[in-house]
C-alpha positions in Angstrom: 0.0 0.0 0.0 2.8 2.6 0.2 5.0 1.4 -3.1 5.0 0.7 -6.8 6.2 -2.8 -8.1 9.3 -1.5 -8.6 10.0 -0.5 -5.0 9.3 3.5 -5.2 8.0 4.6 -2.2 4.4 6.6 -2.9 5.1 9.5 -0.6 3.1 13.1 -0.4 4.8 16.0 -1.8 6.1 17.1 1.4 6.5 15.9 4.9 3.5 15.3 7.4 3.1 18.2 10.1 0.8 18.3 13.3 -1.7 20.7 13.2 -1.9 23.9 14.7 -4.8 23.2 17.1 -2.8 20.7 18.9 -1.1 23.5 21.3 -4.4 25.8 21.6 -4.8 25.5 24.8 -8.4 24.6 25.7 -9.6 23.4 21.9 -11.2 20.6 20.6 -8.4 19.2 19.4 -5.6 20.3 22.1 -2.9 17.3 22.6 -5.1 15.4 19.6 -2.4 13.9 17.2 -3.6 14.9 13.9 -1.3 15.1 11.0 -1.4 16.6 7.5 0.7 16.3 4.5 0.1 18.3 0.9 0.6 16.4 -1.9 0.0 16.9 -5.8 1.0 15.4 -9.3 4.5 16.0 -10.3 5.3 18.7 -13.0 7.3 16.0 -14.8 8.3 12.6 -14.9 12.2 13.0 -14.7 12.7 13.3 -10.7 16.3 15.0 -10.7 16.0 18.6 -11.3 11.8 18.4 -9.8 10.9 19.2 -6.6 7.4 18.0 -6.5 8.3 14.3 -8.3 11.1 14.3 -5.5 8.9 15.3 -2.7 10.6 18.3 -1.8 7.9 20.5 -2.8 8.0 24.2 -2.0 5.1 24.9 0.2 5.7 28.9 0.9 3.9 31.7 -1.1 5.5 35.0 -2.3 4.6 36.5 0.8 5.5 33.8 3.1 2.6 32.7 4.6 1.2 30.7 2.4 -1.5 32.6 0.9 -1.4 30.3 -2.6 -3.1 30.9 -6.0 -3.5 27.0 -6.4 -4.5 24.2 -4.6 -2.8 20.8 -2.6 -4.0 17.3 -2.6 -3.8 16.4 1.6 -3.3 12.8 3.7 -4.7 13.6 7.2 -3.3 11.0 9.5 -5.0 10.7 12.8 -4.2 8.9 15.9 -4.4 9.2 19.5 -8.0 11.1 19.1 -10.1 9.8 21.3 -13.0 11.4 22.7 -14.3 14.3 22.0 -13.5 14.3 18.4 -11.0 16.4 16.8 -12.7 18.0 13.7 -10.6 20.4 11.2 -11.4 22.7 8.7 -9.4 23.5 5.6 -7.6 26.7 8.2 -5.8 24.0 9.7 -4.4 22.3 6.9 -0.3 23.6 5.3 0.3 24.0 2.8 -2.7 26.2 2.3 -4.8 25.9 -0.4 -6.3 28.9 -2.4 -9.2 30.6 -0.2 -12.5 29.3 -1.0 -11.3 25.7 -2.2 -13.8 23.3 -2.0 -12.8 19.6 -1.3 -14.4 15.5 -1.0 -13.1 13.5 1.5 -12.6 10.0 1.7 -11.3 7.7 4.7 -9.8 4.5 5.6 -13.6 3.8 7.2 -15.2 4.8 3.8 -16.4 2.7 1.3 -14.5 2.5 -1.8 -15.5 4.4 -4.6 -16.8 1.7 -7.4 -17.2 2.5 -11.5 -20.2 3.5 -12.0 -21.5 4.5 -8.4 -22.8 8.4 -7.6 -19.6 10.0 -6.0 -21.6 10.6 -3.1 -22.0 6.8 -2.1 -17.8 7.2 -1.1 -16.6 11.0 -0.4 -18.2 13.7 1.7 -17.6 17.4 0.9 -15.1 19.2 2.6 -14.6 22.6 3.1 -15.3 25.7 5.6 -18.8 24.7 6.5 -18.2 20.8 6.3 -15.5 19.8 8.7 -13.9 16.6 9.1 -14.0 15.0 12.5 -11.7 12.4 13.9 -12.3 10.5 17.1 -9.9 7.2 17.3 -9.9 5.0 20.3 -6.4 4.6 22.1 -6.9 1.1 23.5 -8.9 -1.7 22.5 -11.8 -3.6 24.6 -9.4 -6.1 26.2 -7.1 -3.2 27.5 -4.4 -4.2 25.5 -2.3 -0.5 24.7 -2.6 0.1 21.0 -2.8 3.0 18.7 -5.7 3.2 16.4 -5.3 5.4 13.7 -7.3 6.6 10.7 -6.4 8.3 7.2 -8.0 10.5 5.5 -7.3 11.6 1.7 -8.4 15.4 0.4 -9.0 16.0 -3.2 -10.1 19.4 -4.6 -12.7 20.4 -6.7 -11.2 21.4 -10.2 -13.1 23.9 -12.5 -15.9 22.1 -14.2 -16.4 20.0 -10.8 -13.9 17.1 -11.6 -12.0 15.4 -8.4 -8.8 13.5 -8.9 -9.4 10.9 -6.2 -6.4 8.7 -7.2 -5.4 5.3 -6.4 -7.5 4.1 -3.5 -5.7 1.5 -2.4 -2.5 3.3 -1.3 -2.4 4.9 1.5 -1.3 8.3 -0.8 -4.2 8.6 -3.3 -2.3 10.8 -5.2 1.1 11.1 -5.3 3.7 12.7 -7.3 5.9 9.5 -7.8 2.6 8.2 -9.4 0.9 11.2 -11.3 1.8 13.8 -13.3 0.2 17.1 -15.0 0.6 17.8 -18.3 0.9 20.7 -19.0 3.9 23.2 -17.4 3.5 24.3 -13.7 2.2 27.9 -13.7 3.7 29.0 -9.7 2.4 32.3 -8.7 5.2 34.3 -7.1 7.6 31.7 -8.2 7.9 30.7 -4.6 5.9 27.7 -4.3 4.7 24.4 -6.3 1.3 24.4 -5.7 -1.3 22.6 -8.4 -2.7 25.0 -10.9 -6.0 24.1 -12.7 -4.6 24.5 -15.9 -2.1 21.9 -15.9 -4.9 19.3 -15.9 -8.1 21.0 -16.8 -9.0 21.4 -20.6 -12.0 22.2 -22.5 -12.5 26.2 -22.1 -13.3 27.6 -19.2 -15.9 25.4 -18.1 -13.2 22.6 -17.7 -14.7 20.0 -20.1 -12.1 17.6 -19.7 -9.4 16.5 -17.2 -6.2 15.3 -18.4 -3.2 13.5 -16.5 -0.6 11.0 -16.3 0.1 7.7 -14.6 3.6 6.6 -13.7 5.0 3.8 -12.7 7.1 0.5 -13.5 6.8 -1.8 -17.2 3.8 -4.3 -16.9 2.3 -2.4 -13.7 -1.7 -2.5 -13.2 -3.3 0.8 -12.1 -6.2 1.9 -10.7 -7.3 5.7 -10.8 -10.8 7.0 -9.5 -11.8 9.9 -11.0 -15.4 12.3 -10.3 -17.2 12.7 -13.3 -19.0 16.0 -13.1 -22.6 16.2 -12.9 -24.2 17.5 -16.1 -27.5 20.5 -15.5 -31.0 19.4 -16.5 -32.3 21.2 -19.6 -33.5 24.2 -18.9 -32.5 24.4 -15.2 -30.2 26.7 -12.8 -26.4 26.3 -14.0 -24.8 24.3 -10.8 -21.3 25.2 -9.1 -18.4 23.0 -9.3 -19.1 21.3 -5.9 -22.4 20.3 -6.9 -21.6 19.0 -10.1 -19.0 16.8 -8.2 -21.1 16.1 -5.5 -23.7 14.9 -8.0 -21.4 13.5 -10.0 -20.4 9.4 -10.8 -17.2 7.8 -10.3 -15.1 6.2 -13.0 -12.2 3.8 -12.3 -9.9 3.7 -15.2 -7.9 0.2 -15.0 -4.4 1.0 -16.9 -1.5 -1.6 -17.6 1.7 0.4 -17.8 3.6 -0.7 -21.3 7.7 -0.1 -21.7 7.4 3.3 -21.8 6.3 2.8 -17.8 3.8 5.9 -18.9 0.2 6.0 -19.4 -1.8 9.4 -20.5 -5.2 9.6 -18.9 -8.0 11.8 -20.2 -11.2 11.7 -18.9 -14.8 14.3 -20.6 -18.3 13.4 -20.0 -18.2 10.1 -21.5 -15.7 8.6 -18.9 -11.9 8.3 -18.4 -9.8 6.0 -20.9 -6.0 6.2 -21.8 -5.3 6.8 -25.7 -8.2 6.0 -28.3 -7.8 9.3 -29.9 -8.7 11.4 -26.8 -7.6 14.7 -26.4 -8.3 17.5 -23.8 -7.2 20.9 -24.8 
């Protein structure tokens, strides 16, 4: 769950830190051990001279406190919890994400998102007015000392409402040693390597398509869910992104890596299916 079958390790795109809320004294969540880590697709598959494909993203803004322009994929490890809960808002996660980003959820306790299935039968929205609540036990019924833990995975909405869920059975959905944009990174300031819309969204400005790639090792099998947006009724009210992902269907694209180790993904309102002509521009 944390490799390819070549033995890279499937890591975020920088290292897990503790919330915040852990040392505010008299909050939900004081002394709770919750953990996140950003993570995104890699700008390009040659790992030397990249940052995000080595995991040493840049996670500052121009101004320093990450005030971004673009958006982070997140793990949230939990553990140590107990009761109450510990529930966190997208103010608590680093490295920030663009004010106003709008996010699905999906956990270690969730069901797994199946082809075919509405996308809200797996992930929960996520976002200022949806929090995500934690509460792990720290010793099981027959007193024996453990620690429970749960994981969470964070996926932004994209223009157009599609949501990169990723490979669901690692325990990093997305990560940049496994996907990578397409198109050139477009960092605001220059100071960090936070995920731009453009470099996977396509179709004008309503993001008709969503466009990616999947890395790996010769002769690997892949699994990548993906949130179809949600099309509007004829003649009603044009929907936001978030409802058209939250009304939206999942897709699992199945892909057998060849010798190029490389397999371009694109995904419009018919599905997701690598090569066949497809094109998302």
């Amino acid at each position: 769950m944390a490799t390819r079958t070549d033995g890279v390790i499937l890591k975020p795109a920088f290292a897990a830190l503790r919330i915040d809320a852990f040392y505010r004294a008299g909050g939900p969540c004081q002394g709770k051990e919750v953990w996140t880590a950003g993570t995104l697709p890699a700008s390009a598959h040659d790992h030397g001279p990249h940052a995000r494909a080595n995991s040493m993203a840049r996670t500052d803004s121009a101004d320093g406190m990450g005030s971004e322009t673009g958006v982070w994929w997140y793990s949230v490890l939990a553990t140590d919890v107990g009761t109450p809960s510990c529930a966190i808002t997208p103010a608590d996660l680093w490295p920030r994400s663009a004010a106003g980003t709008a996010f699905m959820a999906s956990a270690t306790s969730s069901p797994r998102c199946l082809k075919g299935a509405p996308a809200a039968s797996c992930l929960v929205p996520f976002g200022a007015a949806a929090p995500l609540a934690f509460n792990t036990s720290n010793h099981d019924p027959k007193g024996r000392p453990e620690r429970t833990w749960s994981l969470a995975s964070l996926a932004p909405v994209l223009p157009g409402g599609w949501v990169l869920v990723g490979e669901q059975s690692k325990y990093v959905g997305v990560s940049p040693q496994r996907f990578a944009s397409t198109r050139a990174a477009a960092q605001a300031g220059g100071a960090s390597d936070a995920f731009h819309a453009a470099e996977m969204v396509g179709g004008g400005g309503g993001g008709g398509c969503l466009a990616f790639d999947v890395v790996g090792a010769e002769g690997e099998a892949v699994e990548v869910a993906v949130v179809v947006p949600a099309k509007a009724a004829a003649g009603a009210r044009a929907m936001t992104d978030v409802e058209r992902a939250g009304r939206g269907t999942v897709d699992v694209v199945a892909v057998k890596l060849g010798a190029a180790a490389v397999a371009h993904i694109v995904c419009d309102a018919t599905g997701c299916g690598a090569g066949g002509g497809r094109t998302c521009q």
